[in-house]
Each structure stands twice: as structure tokens, then as C-alpha cells.
N, C-alpha and C positions, 0 to 999 in steps of 0.2 A: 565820800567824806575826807577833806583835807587834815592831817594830824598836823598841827605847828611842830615848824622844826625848830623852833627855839624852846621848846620844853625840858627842861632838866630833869634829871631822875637823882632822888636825893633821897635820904632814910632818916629816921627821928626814931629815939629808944622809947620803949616800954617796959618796965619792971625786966630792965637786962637783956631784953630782945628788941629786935630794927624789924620798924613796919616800911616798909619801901613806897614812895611815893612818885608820882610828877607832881612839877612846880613850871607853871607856864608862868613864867612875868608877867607883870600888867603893869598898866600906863597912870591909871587914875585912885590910886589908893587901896581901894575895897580887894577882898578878900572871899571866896567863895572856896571850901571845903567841902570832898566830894568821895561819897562811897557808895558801892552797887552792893545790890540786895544780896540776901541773903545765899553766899554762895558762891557769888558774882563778884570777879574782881575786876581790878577799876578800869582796865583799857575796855574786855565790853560795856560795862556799868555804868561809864565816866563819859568816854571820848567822842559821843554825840554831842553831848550839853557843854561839857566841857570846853570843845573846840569855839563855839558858842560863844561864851559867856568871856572867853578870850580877847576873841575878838574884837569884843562891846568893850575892853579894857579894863577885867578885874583880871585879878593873879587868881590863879586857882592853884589850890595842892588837891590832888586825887590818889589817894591810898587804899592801898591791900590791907586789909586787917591781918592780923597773927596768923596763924599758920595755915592762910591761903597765898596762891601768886606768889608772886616773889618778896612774900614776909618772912622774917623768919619765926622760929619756933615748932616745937613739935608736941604731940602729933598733929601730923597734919591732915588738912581737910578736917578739922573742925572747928562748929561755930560756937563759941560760949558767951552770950551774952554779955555775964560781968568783965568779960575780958574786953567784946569789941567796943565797951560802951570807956574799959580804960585807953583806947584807942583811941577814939573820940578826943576824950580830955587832953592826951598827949600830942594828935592832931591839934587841937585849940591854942595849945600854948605853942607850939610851933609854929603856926601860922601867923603866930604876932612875930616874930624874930624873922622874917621874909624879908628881904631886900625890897624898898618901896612899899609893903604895907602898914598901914596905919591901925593899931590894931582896935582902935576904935568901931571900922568896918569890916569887919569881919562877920563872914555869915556860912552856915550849914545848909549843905542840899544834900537828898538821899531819897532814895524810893524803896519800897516795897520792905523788906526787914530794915532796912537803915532808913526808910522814913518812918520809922517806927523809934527806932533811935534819936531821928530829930526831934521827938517831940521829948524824948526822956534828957537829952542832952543839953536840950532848948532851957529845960525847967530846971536844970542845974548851973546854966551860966547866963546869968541874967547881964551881965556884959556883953552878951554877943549883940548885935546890930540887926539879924534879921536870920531866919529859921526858914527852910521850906521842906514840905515833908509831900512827895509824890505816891501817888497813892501808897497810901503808908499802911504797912499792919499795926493797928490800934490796938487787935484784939487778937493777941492768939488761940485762945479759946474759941471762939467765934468764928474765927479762919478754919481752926481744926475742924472743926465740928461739919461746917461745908464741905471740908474737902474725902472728909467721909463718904459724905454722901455723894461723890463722883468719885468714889473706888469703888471695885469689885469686892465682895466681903471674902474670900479666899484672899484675896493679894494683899490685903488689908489686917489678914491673920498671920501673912507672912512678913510683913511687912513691919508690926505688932513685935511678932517675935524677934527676928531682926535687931530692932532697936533693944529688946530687954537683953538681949546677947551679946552686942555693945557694948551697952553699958555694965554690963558684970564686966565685959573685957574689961573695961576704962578702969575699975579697983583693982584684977589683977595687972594693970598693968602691960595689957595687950594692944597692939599697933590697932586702929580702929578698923569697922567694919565697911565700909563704901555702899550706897546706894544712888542711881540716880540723881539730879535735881530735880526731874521732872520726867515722867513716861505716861502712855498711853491706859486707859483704866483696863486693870486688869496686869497690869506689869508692877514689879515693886521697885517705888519710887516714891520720893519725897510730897510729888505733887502730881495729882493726876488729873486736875482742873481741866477744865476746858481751854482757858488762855494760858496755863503753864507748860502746853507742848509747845508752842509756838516760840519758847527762849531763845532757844539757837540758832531758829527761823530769822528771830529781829535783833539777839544782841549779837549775834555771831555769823553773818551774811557770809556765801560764800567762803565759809571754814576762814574767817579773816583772823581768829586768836585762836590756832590751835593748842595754844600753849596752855588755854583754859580750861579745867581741870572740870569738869560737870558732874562733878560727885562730891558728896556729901557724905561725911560720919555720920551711922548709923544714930550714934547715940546725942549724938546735937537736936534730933527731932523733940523729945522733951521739954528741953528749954525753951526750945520756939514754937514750940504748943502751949506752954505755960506763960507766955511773957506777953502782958498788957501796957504797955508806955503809955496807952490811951488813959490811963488814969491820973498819968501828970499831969495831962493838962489843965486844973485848974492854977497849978502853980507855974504857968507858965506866961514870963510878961516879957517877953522879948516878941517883938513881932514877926508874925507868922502868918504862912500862904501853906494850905492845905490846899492840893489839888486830887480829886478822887476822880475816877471814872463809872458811868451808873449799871456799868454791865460786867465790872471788876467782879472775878469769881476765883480768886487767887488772894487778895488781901481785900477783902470786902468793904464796902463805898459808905454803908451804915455808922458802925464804929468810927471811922476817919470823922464822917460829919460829925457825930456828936461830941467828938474832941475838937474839935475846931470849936464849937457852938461851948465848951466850957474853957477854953483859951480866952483869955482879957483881950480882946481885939482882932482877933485874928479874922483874917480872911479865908475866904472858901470859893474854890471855883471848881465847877462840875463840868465834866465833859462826857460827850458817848463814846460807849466802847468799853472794851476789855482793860486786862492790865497792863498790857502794852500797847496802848492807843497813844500815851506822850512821847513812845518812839516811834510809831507810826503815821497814821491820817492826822492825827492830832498833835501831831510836833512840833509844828508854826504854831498854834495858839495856845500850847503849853511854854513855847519859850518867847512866847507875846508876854505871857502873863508873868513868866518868873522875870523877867528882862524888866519889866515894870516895876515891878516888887523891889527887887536889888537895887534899881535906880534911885527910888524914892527915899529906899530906908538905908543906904550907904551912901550915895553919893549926892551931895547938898552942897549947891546946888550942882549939877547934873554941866559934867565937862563940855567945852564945845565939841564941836565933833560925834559927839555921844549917841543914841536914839532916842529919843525925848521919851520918857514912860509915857504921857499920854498917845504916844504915837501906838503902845504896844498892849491895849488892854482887852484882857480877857473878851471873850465872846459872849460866857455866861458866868454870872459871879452870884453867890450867896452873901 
């Protein structure tokens, strides 16, 4: 994977602290904003799709949330929710003040916990130009509740306590607790799915970002057991590309479709495989289909030189 060497690294404040971003230029207006999951900061999260979407000629900015990567704030290694979602909106409005973009087109991608964000973030800026939410957690509950049942019920009790231990830390006051992002069942860890060992297999090839930190505050698991964004979707009228996969055991395929299916128009394309199949087997016809998307709902009409969207459509579409 080629990283552009004209990508800048730039920062934009949040409530008195700097989320650290890239800003690749682009040629033709549009605007593509770009955060990895849950955990996941943006060089593994990003810099596939990103190099991508570059190339095609939108500017992308790609950010670390607060106190992951090289954001700042503390403590660190945790996810809170109402924080990265004020990330988002300061991500938004920085993206309109970019050198060459129009902030007309401007659009959100994210997967896995942050396509769970696109679609809360989607329902609050009805300005944006276009949304995509890769297999996205719709439903934290409903994720929880799976990933139960591919833990060992010992690791599970540990795992349980851990987090309540945390989180007493986090009122006193205590640096947080660290667990995995993902381990083997039977280990304690965030995620013991069957496609969430495989993280650092496909975001982190050959130890490519050691610098990436693969642990998680204990007491972040809460929140993102409790957090359903799948529920915004009836309020959400910016158009949107829901892409799930049907063997996703990590932010489950179910939930995603039926927020896509209460989104005002949105589109739904289904592919096989796990939760990393858009960066694996199925990474051409996931960036067939987001490339399509973008073209259509940013760029009117569609620059010379360009890939024409119909050149780039889905294989299978709902």
C-alpha cells in the first residue's frame, strides 16, 4: 500500500484539546472524513481507503479521536462516546475551512464503532452531502449480547469485574485499567469474536503501526455496550450507503440492515464474509461501491478524468 506523500498532518481543537489529523488534498472539491473503529486509530483505520479515495480526487482529513494516537487528552486509551461523537462535529466543521473544499461536499466514512457514529452524526448534520457507514455497530446491545456468547464464562466474569473496577477507578480518579482489543475466547479482552482476532492480522500487516496502542480502558466497555445510533436512523436525510457483511460477528449485519431500511433513502449493499472482508477479499467491491456513492452524491457532474460511478457498482445491493 502506497501512503501519498503529500498528505499533511494538521490538528483542530475540541472543548481545549487537539484531535490530530491527515489532510491529503484533493483535486475536485468533495470532501471525505475518516475515523477507524472503535479503538483503532486512523493510520490502521484510514490508510487503505483513504489512499483510495485520494486518488479518485477528494481531500480526505483522517483523525484520532481524544485521547487515542496522537490526540490529545487524558486519560488515555479511552472511548467515550459523547466525546468522539464532539469530535465528529469538530471534524465537520473543519473540513469546511480545508484549502479547495467546498463544503457543500462533504461526506463521513467510518466502520465498525465509527460507522455506528455515521449514522448518529449523519442524523445531526443534515448538511452533509453524503454518509457511509461500513459495517457499522447499530446496536450495542445486540453486539454485546453475541459477543457473550463467544466468551468463556470464567473470562467473562473477569472480564465483568475488570470493567466495574475501572470504572470505580474513573470517580476516584485513577489512571485507567487496560484490556485488550480483541483476544482468543477464554482470554480477557474486549472482543473475543471470531473475526475480532484477526485485527492486527488485516489492520496492522507485518507490525506496519507499532505505534498503535491495542488496548482499551477497561471502563469504555459500557458505553459501547449501551450505545445504539441505529436508532437515529429515521432521522436521518442525508444520503447514505450502509455496507454490512452477512458473516459479520463482531458488529452484526442484522441491526445495520434494519437502519439502513429506516433511513429516508438510503442504500444497502451486502457482501460475504466477516468484519473485515472490506479490507480484505472484498475490498475492490467495497471501494466499487463507496467510489460510486461519493461520485454521485459530491461530485455533479463527475470531473474528467474521474472513474465514472457507473463503472464502480456494487455486486449485490439491497
Amino acid at each position: 500500500m502506497r501512503t501519498p506523500a503529500e498528505r499533511q498532518k494538521i490538528r483542530f481543537a475540541v472543548d481545549g484539546t487537539e484531535c490530530a489529523a491527515w489532510h491529503y488534498p484533493g483535486t475536485n472539491g468533495g470532501c471525505v472524513i475518516m475515523a477507524g473503529g472503535g479503538g483503532v486509530t486512523k493510520e490502521p483505520g484510514t490508510d487503505l481507503f483513504a489512499a483510495r479515495f485520494h486518488e479518485a480526487g477528494f481531500t480526505v482529513l483522517a483523525f484520532d479521536y481524544r485521547y487515542l494516537g496522537e490526540s490529545g487528552g487524558l486519560p488515555r486509551q479511552v472511548v467515550r462516546i459523547k466525546d468522539q461523537l464532539a469530535d465528529w462535529q469538530s471534524a465537520v466543521d473543519r473540513a469546511a475551512t480545508l484549502p479547495g473544499v467546498d463544503p457543500a461536499r462533504i461526506a463521513i466514512w467510518g466502520f465498525s464503532l465509527s460507522g455506528g457514529h455515521v449514522l448518529r452524526v449523519a442524523a445531526r448534520n443534515p448538511q452533509l452531502a453524503a454518509a457511509v457507514a461500513q459495517t457499522p455497530n447499530a446496536d450495542g446491545p445486540a453486539c454485546s449480547r453475541n459477543a457473550t456468547r463467544c466468551q468463556k464464562p470464567l473470562a467473562m466474569l473477569r472480564l465483568t469485574g475488570t470493567v466495574l473496577r475501572d470504572a470505580a477507578g474513573a470517580l476516584l480518579g485513577r489512571r485507567p485499567v487496560l484490556v485488550p482489543l480483541a483476544g482468543r475466547p477464554g482470554t480477557v479482552a474486549m472482543l473475543t469474536t471470531p473475526d475480532s482476532v484477526d485485527s492486527d492480522r488485516v489492520l496492522n500487516p507485518g507490525n506496519r503501526y507499532p505505534e498503535w496502542q491495542q488496548m482499551i480502558a477497561a471502563r469504555s466497555v459500557f458505553g459501547i455496550t449501551l450505545y445504539r445510533p441505529g436508532r437515529d436512523a429515521p432521522r436521518i436525510r442525508v444520503p447514505l450507503l450502509v455496507l454490512v457483511c452477512d458473516q459479520d460477528r463482531t458488529a452484526l449485519s442484522e441491526p445495520a440492515v434494519r437502519a439502513a431500511g429506516r433511513a429516508s433513502g438510503a442504500e444497502l449493499v451486502r457482501f460475504p464474509g466477516g468484519h473485515y472482508a472490506p479490507f480484505l477479499d472484498e475490498h475492490e467491491p467495497a471501494l466499487r461501491a463507496e467510489l460510486s456513492f461519493l461520485h454521485r452524491h459530491l461530485l455533479d457532474p463527475v470531473p474528467a478524468g474521474a472513474p465514472a460511478a457507473a463503472d464502480a457498482s456494487p455486486a449485490r445491493r439491497s
